[in-house]
Every structure is written in structure tokens, then in C-alpha cells.
N, C-alpha and C positions, 0 to 999 in steps of 0.2 A: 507591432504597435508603434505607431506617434511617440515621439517624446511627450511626454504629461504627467498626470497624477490619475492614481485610479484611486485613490480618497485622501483624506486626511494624511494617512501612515507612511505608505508606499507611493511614491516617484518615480518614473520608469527616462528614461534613456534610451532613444533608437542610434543603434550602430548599425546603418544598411541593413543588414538582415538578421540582425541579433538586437536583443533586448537585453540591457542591465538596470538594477532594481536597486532601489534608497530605502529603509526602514527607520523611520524616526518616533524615539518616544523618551521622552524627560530630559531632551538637548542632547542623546547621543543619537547617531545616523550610521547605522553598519549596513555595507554595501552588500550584494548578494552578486556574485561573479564581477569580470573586471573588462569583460569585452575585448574587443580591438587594439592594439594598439592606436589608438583612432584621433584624428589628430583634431576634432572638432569636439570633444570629450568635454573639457573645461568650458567653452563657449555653453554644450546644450546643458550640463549640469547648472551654470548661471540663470539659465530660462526658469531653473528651477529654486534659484536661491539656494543652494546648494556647494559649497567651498569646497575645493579637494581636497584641502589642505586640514581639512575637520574629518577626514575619514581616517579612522583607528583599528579600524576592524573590518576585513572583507572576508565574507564567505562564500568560499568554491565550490561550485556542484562538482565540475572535473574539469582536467588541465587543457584540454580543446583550447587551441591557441586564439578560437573566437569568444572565449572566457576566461580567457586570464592575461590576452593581451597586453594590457594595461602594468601590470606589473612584471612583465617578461627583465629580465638583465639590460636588454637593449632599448627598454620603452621610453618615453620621456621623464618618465619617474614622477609623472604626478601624485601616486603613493607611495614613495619609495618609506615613510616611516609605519606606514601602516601594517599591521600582523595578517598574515592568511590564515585561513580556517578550512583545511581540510581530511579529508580521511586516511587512515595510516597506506591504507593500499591506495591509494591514488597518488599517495606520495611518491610510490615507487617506481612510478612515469617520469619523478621529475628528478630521482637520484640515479636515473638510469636503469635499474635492478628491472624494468618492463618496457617494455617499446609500445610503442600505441599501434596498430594496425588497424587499417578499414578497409572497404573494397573485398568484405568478407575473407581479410588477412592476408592476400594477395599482394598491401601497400604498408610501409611503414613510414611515418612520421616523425621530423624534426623531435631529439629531445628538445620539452621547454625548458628554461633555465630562466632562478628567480631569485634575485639577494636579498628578498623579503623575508622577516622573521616568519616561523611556522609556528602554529597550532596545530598537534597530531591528531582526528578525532576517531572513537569508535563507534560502532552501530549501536543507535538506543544513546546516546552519552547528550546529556542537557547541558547546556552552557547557562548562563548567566554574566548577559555581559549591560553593567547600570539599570540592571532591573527588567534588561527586556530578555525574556524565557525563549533560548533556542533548542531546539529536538533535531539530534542530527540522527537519518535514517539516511543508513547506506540502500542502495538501489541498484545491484550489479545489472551490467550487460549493454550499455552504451560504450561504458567504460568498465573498468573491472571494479575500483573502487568509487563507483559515482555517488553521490549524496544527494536528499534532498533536506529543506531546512524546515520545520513544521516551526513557527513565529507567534508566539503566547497564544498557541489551539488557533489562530485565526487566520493564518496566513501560511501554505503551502507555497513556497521557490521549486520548481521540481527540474531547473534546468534543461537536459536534454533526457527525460524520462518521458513525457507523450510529446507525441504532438496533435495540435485540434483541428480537424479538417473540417466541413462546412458541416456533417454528422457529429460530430462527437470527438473523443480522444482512441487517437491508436498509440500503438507505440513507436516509437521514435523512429525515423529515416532507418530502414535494414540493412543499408548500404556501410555508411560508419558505427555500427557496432559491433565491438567485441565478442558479443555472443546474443545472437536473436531472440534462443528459446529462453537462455536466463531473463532477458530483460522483459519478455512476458510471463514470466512467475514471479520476477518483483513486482511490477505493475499489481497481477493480484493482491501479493501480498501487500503494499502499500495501500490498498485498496478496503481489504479485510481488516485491518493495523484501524482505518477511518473509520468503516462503521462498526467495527465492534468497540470503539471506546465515542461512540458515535461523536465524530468531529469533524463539523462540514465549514473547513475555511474557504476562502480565496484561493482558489491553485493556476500559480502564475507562472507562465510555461516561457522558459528563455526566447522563444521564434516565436510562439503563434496565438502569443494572446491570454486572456485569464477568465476565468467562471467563477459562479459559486454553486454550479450545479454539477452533486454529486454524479449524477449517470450520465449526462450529456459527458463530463473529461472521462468517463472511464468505459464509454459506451462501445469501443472496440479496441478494446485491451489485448485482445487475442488474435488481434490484426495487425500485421504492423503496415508502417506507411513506406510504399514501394515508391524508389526514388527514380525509379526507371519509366514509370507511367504517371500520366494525370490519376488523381484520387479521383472517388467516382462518390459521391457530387463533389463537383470542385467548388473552391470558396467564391461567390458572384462576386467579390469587390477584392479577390486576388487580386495588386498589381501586376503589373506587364513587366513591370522593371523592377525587383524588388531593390536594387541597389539606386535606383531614381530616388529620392529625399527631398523634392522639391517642393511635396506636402506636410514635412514635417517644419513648421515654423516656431517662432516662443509666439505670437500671439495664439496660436491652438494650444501652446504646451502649459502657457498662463491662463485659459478661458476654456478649454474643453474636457469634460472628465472623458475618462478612458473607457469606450466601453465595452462590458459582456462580450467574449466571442460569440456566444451561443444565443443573444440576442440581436447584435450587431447583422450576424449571417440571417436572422429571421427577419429583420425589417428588411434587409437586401431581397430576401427570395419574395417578400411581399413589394415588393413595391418601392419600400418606404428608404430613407437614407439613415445611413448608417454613421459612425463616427471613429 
């Protein structure tokens, strides 16, 4: 997605091919991943009225250095006082005690390193931070300790847990994950966790867009998205370049809501334009 707003709450931030998310309610704003180290960061958060210098609180899905960029040791420190929020097992990516591996383990990856204060969290563990209600559910199998954030019942962050293709949600790129089959039994399980305390929020996916439609994100959960081939249907308004940004302006980020994957891809395959 565009830098913009997909309502009132949430504000989103395009980094080339990653997405980082704003949650605002009663004057505080807690971040939901940290992106790139990206150096046009502060420029597109202004698009959004938005200060860096007011972020207090950032929460991690996992340490993928294209979400947590931003506060890495060597970043420019535009939060360097802000706290992290993440899970005790994903921590241990960043004290060394695990190495990340992808390329179905074949590759290992830079430790990150972060002189940001931590928050340790567990599976199931609520926060409460100035009244806005966070549910932090671990999601193994991207990462071993990944999380996703459930935002007072309305708003799912799920990072790199699906991804939505021009059908529906698979599960995430098979290539950089830690374990495939786990990260389709948490899928279910995040899934079951929804409808049996029946809670259909916004699930806003770090790459590839947000829904509110419960079956369309979870509609091939038991498929993952092979990075080796075009998906079959591919998305009609795919760009060519996803790292090209020359559509991402502040007059769209100030004037245009953000919209529905699963709508946006149906006005496309119809005809109509999308946003």
C-alpha cells in the first residue's frame, strides 16, 4: 500500500515494499513495526502529521531487518527513546541465543542489534498502554517467536503472517520461513482464536494490504505463497517495480483512503480502478 490512512485510527507508511502502521487514540500513537532503515521516513510520516519524536511505543511482529530497521544500533535514531514490544522468543534473535535462517535454512542472517529499551512479551499477554487494549498472540513459523497484535478487538497487525494475493490470504513467502508446516497451524489457529470469540477486525498485513473479510485473508491458509513462481491469479494492479515509489505522493497520502485488498483486486479484475 500507498502511504495514507485506512480510517480515522490507523496510518500507514510505504517503505518500497514494506508497510509500517500508526495507531492513534486519546493523543497516544504506538507504531506497529519500524521498517527500513529508510531515509525518507520522517518526510512521509509528516504527510501524515505525524512526529517521530511522539512515538513511545513500538510493536514488533519479528526482527526482519525490513521491521525493525528503523531502530537497528546504526539507524538514524529517529526513535532512539522509544520502548520495543516484542516476544521473549524473538528476542533471542536479537541477543544472539538464535540465528535467523531462510532459504529453508540453507542462509543465515546478520544478528540485528538495538539499544532500544525492551518490553518482553508472552503468548495471550494484554497490554494496556493510555487506554488503547493490545493482545499480543505469538504466531510461530516466519519466525520462531513472531507475533501478531489484536488492537481493542478491531484491528489485526499480523506482519509477516499471510500474505494476500489477488484470491485471498496464504501464508507467507515459504522461502524465508523458519518452519512452513508450523506457520500453517498458526494461521489455523489464529484463525479459530477469530471465530470462536467471534472478532472480525481489520487484518493489516506488513506487504500486501488490509481486509475486513474474514475468509477472503484466510481463504488459503494451507497454501503457502511460493516465491519461486508467479501466484495463480496474480494481483491485475501488481506493479512492475515494487521498489518504483513515484505513486506514492502526500497529496494521495492526504486525500485518498486506503483501500480493501479484496475490493481494490475486484474493481481491477472488473474493469473499474482501484486505489
Amino acid at each position: 500500500m500507498n502511504t495514507g490512512r485506512i480510517d480515522d485510527r490507523v496510518a500507514c507508511v510505504r517503505e518500497w515494499i514494506v508497510n509500517i502502521f500508526f495507531y492513534t487514540k486519546n493523543g497516544t500513537t504506538v507504531m506497529i513495526d519500524a521498517g527500513y532503515n529508510y531515509d525518507r521516513l520522517a518526510e512521509k510520516m509528516a504527510w501524515l502529521d505525524i512526529d517521530p519524536a511522539s512515538i513511545r511505543h513500538i510493536l514488533i511482529t519479528h526482527q526482519d531487518t525490513d521491521h525493525v530497521g528503523a531502530v537497528e544500533a546504526d539507524s538514524d535514531g529517529l526513535f532512539k527513546n522509544a520502548t520495543l514490544y516484542l516476544s521473549e522468543t524473538e528476542n533471542k534473535y536479537l541477543t544472539g541465543e538464535t540465528q535467523r535462517r531462510v532459504m529453508f535454512g540453507l542462509y543465515k542472517l546478520p544478528m540485528v542489534r538495538t539499544d532500544n529499551a525492551k518490553v518482553l512479551l508472552r503468548d495471550g499477554q494484554i497490554l494496556d498502554i493510555d487506554g488503547i487494549k493490545i493482545e499480543c498472540i505469538q504466531v510461530p513459523g516466519h519466525t520462531w517467536g513472531h507475533m501478531v497484535y489484536l488492537i481493542n478487538d478491531a484491528y489485526l497487525f499480523t506482519g509477516d503472517t499471510l500474505w494476500f494475493g489477488a484470491d485471498g490470504g496464504y501464508s507467507f513467502i515459504h522461502s524465508l520461513a523458519e518452519d512452513n508446516a508450523l506457520t500453517r497451524r498458526s494461521l489455523a489457529a489464529l484463525e479459530k482464536l477469530l471465530l470462536e470469540r467471534k472478532i472480525y477486525p481489520k487484518i493489516i498485513t506488513g506487504h500486501t494490504g488490509w481486509t475486513d473479510n474474514l475468509s477472503f485473508a484466510f481463504a488459503h491458509r494451507d497454501e503457502l505463497c511460493n516465491s519461486f513462481r508467479r501466484q495463480k491469479p496474480a494481483d491485475p494492479q501488481a506493479p512492475y517495480d515494487g521498489y518504483d515509489e513515484a505513486d506514492d505522493t502526500e497529496a494521495k497520502a492526504r486525500t485518498a483512503p486506503l483501500a480493501k485488498q479484496d475490493e481494490r483486486i475486484f474493481k481491477a479484475l472488473q474493469g473499474g480502478q482501484g486505489q
